[in-house]
VOVEXKOL-20626 format. One record per residue: residue in three letters; y, x, z of N, C-alpha, C in turn. Coordinates in pm, whole numbers, padded with zeros to 5 digits, always signed. Example, Ala and Ser with C-alpha at 12.3 -4.5 7.8 and 13.67 -1.06 7.14 Angstrom:
2
ALA-00569+01319+00780-00450+01230+00780-00330+01320+00780/SER-00225+01285+00708-00106+01367+00714+00003+01290+00787/
***
This chain:
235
UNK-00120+00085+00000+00000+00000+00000+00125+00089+00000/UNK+00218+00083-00106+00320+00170-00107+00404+00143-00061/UNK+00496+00187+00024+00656+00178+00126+00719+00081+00028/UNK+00727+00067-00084+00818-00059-00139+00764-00189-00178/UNK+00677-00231-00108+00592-00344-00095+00720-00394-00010/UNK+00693-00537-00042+00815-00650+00011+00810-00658+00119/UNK+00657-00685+00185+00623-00691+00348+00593-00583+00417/UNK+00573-00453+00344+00538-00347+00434+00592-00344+00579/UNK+00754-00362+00591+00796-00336+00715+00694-00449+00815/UNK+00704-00512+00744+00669-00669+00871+00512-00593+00916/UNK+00393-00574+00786+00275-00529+00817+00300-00395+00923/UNK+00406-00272+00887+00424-00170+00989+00437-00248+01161/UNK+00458-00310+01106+00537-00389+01275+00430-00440+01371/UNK+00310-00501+01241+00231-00566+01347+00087-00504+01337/UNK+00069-00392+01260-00008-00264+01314+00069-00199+01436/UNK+00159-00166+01460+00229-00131+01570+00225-00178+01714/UNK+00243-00339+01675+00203-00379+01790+00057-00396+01863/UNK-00018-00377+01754-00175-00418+01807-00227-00339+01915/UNK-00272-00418+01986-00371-00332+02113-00461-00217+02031/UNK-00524-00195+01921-00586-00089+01897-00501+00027+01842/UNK-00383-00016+01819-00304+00136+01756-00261+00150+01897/UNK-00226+00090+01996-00106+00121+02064-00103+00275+02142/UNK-00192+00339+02106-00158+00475+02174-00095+00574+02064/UNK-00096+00478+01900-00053+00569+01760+00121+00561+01733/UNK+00148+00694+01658+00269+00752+01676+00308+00657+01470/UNK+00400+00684+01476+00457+00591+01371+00417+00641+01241/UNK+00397+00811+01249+00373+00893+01140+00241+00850+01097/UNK+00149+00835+01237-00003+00779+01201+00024+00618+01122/UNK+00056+00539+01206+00049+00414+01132+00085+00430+00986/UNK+00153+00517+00931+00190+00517+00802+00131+00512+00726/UNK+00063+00659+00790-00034+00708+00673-00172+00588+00696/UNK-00204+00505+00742-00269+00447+00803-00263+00300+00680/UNK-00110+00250+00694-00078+00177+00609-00097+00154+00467/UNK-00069+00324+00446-00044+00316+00290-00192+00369+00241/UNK-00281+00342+00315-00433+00372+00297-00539+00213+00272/UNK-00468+00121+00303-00447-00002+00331-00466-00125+00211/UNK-00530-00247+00192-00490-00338+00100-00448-00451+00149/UNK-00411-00574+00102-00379-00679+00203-00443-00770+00119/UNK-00520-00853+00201-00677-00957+00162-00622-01141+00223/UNK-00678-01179+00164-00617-01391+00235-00759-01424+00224/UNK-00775-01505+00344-00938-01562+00344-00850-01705+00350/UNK-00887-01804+00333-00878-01952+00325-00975-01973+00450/UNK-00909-02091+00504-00987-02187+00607-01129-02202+00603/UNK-01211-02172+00680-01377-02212+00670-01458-02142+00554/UNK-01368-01979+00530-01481-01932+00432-01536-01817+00491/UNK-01641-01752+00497-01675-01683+00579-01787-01583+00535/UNK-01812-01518+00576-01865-01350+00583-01943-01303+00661/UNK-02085-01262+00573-02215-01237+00733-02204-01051+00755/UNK-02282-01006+00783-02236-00861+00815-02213-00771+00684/UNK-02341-00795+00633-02350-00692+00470-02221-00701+00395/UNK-02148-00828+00395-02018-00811+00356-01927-00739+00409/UNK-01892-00703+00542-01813-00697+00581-01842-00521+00629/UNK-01962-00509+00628-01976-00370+00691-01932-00248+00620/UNK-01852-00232+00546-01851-00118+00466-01692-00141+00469/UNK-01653-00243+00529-01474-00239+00539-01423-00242+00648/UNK-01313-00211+00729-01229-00252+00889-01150-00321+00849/UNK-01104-00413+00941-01040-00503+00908-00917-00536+01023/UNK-00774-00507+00965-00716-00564+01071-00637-00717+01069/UNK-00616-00797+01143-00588-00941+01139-00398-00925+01203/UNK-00350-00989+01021-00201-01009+01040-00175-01166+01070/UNK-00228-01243+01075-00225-01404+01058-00337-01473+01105/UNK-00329-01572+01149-00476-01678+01126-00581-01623+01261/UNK-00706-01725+01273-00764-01682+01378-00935-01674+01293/UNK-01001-01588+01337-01110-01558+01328-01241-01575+01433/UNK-01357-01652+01371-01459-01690+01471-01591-01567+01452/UNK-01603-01509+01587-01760-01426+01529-01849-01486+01617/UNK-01944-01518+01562-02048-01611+01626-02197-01557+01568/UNK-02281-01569+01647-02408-01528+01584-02467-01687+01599/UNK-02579-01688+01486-02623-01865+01450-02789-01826+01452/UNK-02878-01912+01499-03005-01909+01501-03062-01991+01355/UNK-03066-01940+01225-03125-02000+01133-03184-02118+01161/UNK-03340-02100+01226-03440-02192+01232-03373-02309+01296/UNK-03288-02294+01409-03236-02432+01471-03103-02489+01457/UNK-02999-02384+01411-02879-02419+01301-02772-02424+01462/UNK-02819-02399+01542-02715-02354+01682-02646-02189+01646/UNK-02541-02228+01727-02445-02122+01694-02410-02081+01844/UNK-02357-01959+01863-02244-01930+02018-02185-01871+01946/UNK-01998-01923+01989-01900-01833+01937-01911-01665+02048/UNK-01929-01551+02012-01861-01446+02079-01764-01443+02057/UNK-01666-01446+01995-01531-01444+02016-01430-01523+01963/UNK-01296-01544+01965-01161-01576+01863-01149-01519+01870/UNK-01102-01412+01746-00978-01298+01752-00854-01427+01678/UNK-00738-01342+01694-00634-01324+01639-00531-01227+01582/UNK-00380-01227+01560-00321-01135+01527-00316-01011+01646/UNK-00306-00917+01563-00342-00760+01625-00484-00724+01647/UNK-00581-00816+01623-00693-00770+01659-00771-00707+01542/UNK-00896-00650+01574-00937-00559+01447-01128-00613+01428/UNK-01178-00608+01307-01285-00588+01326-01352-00518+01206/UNK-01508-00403+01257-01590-00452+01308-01617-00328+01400/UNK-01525-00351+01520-01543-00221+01563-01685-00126+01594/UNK-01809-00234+01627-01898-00143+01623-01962-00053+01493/UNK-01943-00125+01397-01984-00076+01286-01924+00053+01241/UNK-01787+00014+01280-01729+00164+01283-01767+00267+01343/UNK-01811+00257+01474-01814+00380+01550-02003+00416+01519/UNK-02106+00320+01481-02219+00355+01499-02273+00346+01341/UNK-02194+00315+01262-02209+00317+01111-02333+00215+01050/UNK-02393+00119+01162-02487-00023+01147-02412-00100+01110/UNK-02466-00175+01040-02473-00339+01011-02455-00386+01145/UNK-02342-00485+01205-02328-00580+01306-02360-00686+01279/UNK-02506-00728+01341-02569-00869+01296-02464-01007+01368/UNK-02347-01051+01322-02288-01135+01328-02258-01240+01228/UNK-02175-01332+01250-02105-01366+01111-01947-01430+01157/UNK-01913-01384+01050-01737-01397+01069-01656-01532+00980/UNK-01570-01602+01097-01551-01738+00982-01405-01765+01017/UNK-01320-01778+00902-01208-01824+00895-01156-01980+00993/UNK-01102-01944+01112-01065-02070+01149-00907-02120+01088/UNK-00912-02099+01047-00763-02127+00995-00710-01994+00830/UNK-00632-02040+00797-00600-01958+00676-00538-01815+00744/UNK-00597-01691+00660-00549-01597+00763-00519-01498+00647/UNK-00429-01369+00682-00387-01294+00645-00410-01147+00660/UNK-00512-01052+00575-00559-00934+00675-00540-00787+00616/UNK-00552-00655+00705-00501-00607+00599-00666-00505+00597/UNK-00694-00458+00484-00831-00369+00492-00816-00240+00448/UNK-00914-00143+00483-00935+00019+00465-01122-00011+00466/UNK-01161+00113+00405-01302+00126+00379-01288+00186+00544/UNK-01475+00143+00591-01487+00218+00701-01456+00390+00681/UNK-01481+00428+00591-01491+00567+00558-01370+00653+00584/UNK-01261+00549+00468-01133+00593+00525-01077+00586+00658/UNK-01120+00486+00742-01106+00515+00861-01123+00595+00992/UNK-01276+00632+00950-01338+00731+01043-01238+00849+00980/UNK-01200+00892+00908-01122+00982+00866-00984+00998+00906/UNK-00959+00910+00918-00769+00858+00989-00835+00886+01114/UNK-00930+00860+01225-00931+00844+01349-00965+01026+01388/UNK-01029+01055+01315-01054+01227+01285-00923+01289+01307/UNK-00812+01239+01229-00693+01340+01198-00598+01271+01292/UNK-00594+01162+01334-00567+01100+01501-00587+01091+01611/UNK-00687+01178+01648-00790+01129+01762-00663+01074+01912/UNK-00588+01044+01898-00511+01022+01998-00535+00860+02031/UNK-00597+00802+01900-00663+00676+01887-00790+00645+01989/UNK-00865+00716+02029-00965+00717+02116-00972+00627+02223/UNK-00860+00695+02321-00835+00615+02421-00779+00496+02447/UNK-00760+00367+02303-00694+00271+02253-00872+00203+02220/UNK-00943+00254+02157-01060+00249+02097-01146+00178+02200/UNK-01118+00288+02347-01196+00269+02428-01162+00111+02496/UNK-01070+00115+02544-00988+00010+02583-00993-00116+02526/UNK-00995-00114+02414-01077-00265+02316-01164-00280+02375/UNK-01242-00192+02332-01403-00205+02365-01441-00274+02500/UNK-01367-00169+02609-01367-00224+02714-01372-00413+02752/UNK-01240-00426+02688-01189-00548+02714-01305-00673+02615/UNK-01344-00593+02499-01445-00715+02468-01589-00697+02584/UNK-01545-00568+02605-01759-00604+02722-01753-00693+02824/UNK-01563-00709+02904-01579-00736+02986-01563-00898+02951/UNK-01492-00945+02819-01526-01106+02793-01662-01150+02816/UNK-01722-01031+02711-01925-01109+02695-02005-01120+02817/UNK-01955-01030+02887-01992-01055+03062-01975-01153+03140/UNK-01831-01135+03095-01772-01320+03174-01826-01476+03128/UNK-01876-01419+02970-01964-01527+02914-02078-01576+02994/UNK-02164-01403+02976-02262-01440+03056-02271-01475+03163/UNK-02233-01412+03256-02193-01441+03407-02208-01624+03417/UNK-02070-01666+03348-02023-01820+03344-02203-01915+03322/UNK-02237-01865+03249-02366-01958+03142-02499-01945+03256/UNK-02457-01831+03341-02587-01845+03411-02563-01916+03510/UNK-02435-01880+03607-02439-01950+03768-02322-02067+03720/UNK-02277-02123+03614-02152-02192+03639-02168-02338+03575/UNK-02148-02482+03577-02232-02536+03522-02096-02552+03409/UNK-02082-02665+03329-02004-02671+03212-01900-02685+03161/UNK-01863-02774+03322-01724-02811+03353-01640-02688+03448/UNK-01673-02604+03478-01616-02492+03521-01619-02397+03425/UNK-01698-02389+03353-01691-02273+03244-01595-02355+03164/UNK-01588-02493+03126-01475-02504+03040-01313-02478+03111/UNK-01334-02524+03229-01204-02488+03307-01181-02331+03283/UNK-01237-02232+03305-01250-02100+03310-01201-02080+03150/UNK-01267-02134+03050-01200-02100+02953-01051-02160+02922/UNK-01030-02248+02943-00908-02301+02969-00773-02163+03020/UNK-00840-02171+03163-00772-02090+03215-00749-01911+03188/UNK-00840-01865+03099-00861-01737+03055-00707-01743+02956/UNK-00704-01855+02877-00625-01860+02768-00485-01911+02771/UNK-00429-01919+02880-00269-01964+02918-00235-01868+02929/UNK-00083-01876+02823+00004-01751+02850+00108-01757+03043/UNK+00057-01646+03086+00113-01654+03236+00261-01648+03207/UNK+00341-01657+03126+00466-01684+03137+00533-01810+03061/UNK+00438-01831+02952+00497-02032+02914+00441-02079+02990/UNK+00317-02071+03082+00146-02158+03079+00162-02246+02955/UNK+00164-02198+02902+00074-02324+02776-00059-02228+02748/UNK-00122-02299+02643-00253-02262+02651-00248-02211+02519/UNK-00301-02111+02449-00309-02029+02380-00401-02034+02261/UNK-00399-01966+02143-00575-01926+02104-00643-02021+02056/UNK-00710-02111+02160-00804-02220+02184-00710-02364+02181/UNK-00546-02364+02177-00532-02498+02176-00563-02530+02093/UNK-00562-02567+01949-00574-02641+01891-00744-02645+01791/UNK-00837-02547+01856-01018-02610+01831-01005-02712+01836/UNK-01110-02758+01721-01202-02884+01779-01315-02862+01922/UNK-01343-02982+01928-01443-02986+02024-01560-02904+02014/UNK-01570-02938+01879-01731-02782+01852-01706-02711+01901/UNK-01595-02652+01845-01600-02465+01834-01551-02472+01991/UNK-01497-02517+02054-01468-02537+02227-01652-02501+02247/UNK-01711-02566+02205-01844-02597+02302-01924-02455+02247/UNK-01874-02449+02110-01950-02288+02118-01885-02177+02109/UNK-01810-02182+02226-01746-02078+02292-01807-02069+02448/UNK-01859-02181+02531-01895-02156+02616-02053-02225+02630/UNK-02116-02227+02555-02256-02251+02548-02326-02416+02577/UNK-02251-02480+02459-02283-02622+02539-02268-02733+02385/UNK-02256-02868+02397-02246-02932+02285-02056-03007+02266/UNK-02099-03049+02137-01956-03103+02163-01932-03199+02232/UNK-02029-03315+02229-02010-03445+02365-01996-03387+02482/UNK-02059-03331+02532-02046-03251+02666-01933-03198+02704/UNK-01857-03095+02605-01670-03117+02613-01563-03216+02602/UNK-01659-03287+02478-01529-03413+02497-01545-03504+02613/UNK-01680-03531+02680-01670-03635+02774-01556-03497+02933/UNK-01589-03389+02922-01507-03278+03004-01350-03293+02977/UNK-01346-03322+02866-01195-03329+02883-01148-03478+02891/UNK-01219-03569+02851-01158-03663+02946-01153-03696+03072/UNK-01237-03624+03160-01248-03610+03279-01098-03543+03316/UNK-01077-03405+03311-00921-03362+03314-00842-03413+03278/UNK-00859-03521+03165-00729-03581+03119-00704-03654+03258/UNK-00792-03750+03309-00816-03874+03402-00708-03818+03511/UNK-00776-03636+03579-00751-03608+03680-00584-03530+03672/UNK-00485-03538+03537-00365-03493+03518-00380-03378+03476/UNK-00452-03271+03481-00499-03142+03476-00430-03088+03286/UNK-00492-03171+03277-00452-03206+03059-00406-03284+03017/UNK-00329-03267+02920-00326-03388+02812-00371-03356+02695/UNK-00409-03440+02584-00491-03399+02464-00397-03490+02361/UNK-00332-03440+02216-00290-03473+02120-00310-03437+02013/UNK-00370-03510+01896-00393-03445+01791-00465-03304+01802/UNK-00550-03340+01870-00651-03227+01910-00595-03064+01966/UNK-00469-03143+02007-00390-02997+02075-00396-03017+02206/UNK-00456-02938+02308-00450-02929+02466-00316-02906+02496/UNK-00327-02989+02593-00130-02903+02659-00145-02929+02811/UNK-00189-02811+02923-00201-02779+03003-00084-02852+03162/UNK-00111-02974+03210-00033-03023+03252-00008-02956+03421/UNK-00120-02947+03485-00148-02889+03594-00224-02778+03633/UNK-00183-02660+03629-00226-02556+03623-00362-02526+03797/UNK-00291-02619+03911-00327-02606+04005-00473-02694+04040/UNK-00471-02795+03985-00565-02890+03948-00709-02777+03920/UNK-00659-02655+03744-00786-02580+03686-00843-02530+03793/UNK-00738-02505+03871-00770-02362+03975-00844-02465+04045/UNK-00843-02529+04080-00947-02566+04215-01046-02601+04166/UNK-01073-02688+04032-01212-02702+03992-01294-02570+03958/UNK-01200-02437+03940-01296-02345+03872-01321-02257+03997/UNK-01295-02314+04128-01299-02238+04265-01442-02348+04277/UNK-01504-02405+04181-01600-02449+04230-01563-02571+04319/UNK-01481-02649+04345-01430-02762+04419-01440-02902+04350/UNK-01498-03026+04401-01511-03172+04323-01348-03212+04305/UNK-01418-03269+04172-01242-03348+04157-01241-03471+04267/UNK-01122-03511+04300-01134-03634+04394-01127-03768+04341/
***
């Protein structure tokens, strides 16, 4: 991507900001940039590993679902939403496998790509990237933990509270990310069906906790989450 691209500055800006550059100096992002293509996935089209493994991918727009799906029974668990600043496939990068996942457009998104190759090569002549690397990483082991953790001792209505509450920004509280899922992808994010969330959120609606519009959550009582996910009956 060459410096007189229309959006370059904007793309410099939000490689910049991402949690995985943030330990990189401006000279890196550059060269980083202009190593770079910029890709549009459309809503609900999606990508199993063999596609995706031979490219990194960073996310300027739009939100992304990685979920692994059981063929024979057509069940899914989301592992993650990403969004903007986030990157994938980081393992593939660092261990040069196929990541048996699959990746799906929740919304129309905007991304920018480098071959893995070229990358391991930028991170070579960067290594200041490492300790940014690690720190992702970190932060996704400690989600899939909290997954697990939740799925074993927590029953459905606390894990949905918990996700709820994972995803409010602590300075609007509004709810983030996850407002505007459907009920599915809610339920396979925390291991459950979609009736089972929707009859959950009308339960919170009942108790003030939520309100629900046009399939947008909007977080009414923040104090309400907290006590159901302290494990406490609604009254």
């Amino acid at each position: 991507m060459i410096r007189k691209n229309i959006d370059y500055k904007i793309y410099f800006n939000a490689l910049k900001q991402s949690p995985f550059l943030k330990e990189s100096s401006d000279e890196s992002i550059d060269c980083l940039l202009n190593q770079m293509k910029e890709e549009h996935w459309e809503a609900k089209s999606f990508k199993n590993s063999l596609e995706v493994e031979s490219t990194f991918y960073f996310i300027i727009s739009g939100k992304l679902k990685v979920y692994k799906s059981n063929l024979d029974t057509g069940r899914e668990h989301t592992m993650f939403v990403l969004s903007k600043g986030d990157v994938f496939d980081v393992l593939s990068l660092l261990d040069t496998k196929p990541h048996d996942v699959y990746w799906e457009a929740l919304e129309q998104m905007v991304l920018l790509k480098i071959s893995m190759t070229e990358m391991r090569l930028w991170i070579k002549k960067y290594p200041e990237i490492h300790k940014a690397i690690l720190y992702y990483l970190g932060e996704r082991m400690r989600q899939l933990m909290d997954v697990a953790t939740d799925i074993t001792l927590h029953n459905t209505l606390i894990r949905l509270v918990a996700l709820l509450l994972k995803n409010i920004n602590g300075e609007t509280r509004k709810l983030e990310l996850i407002n505007n899922l459907p009920n599915e992808e809610i339920a396979s994010l925390i291991g459950t069906t979609r009736s089972v969330v929707s009859r959950h959120i009308q339960e919170l609606k009942r108790c003030g906790a939520i309100s629900v519009s046009r399939r947008k959550i909007d977080v009414k009582n923040i104090e309400i989450l907290l006590s159901i996910a302290e494990e406490k009956h609604l009254s």
